[in-house]
C-alpha positions as CSV (number, residue, x, y, z in Angstrom):
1,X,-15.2,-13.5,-13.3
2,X,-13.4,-15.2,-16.3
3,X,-10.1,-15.1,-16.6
4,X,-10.7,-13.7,-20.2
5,X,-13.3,-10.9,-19.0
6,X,-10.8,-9.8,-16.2
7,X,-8.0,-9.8,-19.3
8,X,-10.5,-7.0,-21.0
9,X,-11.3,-5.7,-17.5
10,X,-7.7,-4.6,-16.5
11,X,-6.7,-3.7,-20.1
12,X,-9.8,-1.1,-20.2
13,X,-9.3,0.2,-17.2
14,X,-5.5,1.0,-18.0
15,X,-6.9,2.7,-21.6
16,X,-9.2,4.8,-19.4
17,X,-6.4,5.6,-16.9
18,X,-8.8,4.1,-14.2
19,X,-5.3,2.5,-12.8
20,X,-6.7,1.9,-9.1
21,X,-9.2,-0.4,-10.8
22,X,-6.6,-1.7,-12.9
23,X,-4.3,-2.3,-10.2
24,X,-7.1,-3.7,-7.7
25,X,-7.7,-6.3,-10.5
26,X,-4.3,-7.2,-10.8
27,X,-3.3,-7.4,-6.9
28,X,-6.3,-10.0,-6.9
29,X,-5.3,-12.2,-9.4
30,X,-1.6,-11.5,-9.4
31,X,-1.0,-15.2,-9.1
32,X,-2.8,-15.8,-12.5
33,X,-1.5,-13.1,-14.1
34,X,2.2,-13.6,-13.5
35,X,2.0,-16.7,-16.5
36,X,-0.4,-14.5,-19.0
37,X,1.2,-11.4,-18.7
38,X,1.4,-11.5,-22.4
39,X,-2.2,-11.5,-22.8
40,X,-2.1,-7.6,-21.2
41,X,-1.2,-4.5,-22.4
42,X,1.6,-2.4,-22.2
43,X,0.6,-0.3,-19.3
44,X,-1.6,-3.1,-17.8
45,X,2.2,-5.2,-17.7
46,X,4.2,-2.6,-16.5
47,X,1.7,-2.7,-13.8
48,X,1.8,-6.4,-13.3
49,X,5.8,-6.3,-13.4
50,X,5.8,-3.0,-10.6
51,X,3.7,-5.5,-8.2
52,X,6.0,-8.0,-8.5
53,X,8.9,-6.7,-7.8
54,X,7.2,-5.1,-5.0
55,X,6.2,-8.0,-3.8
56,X,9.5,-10.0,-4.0
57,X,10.8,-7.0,-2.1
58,X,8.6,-7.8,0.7
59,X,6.1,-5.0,0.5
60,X,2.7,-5.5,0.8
61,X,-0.3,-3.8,0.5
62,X,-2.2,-2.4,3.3
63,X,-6.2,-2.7,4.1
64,X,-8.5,0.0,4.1
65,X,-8.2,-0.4,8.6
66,X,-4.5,0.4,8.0
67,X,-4.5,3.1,6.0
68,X,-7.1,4.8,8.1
69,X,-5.2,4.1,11.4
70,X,-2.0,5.7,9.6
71,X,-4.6,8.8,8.5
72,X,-5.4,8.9,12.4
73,X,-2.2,8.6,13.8
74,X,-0.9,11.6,11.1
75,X,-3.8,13.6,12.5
76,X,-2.8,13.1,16.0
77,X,0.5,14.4,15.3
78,X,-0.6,17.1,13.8
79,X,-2.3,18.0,17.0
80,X,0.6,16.5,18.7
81,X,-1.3,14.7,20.5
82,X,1.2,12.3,21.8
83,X,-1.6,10.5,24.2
84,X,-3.8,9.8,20.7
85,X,-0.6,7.9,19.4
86,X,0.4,6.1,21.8
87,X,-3.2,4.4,22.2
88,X,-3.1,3.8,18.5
89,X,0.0,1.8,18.5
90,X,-0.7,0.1,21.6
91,X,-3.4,-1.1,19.7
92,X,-1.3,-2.0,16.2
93,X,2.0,-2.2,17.3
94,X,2.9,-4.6,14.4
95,X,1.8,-1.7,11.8
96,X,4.6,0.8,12.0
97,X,7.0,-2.6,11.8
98,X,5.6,-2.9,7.6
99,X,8.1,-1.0,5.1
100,X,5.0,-0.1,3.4
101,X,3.7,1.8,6.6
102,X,6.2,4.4,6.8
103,X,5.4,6.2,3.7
104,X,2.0,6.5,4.2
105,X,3.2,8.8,7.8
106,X,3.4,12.9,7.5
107,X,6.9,14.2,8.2
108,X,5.2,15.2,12.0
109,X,4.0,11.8,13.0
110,X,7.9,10.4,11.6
111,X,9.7,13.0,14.1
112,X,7.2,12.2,17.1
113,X,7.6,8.1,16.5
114,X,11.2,8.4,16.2
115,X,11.3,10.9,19.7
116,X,9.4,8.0,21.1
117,X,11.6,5.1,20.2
118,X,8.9,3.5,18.2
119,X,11.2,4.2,14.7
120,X,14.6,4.6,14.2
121,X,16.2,7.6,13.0
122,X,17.1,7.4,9.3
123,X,20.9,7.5,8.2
């Protein structure tokens, strides 16, 4: 895609509210975009400038594997199914270690990671 047809892409997707388009787009090309934010809307910047500062603040973005072992590790605490979890991060241990991985957790898989040790009790 052309840098000028992903310009129009992003800024029709933010006039349509389609903002998970808009923001895939942008993630992608954040790099480009950083020098020609001028060249975007208003919402399509505000966008731009939210990713940055997101990204300066060391978040990242998590993969669709991620997310979905997050999803499976909420519903094993919902069970409390403390077996379930502790395969899971056996498997990922790195995952729960991302800032961005805690707030994807329900309030039940928080209490039963921090009862195991694997997070530490908030202030």
């Amino acid at each position: 895609m052309r840098f000028s047809e992903l310009v129009k892409s992003i800024n029709h997707s933010t006039e349509n509210l389609d903002l998970v388009t808009a923001r895939k787009y942008i993630e992608e090309n954040i790099e480009l975009l950083k020098n020609k934010k001028h060249l975007l809307n208003h919402n399509a910047r505000e966008i731009l400038e939210f990713m940055i500062k997101r990204q300066d603040a060391g978040y990242r973005t998590l993969d669709k594997r991620e997310l979905a072992t997050l999803r499976a590790i909420n519903m094993y605490a919902e069970k409390f199914d403390v077996r379930g979890i502790k395969m899971i991060i056996k498997e990922k241990p790195n995952l729960l270690m991302e800032k961005e991985a805690i707030g994807y957790l329900s309030n039940d898989s928080k209490v039963i990671l921090i009862g195991m040790g694997v997070l530490k009790k908030e202030a």
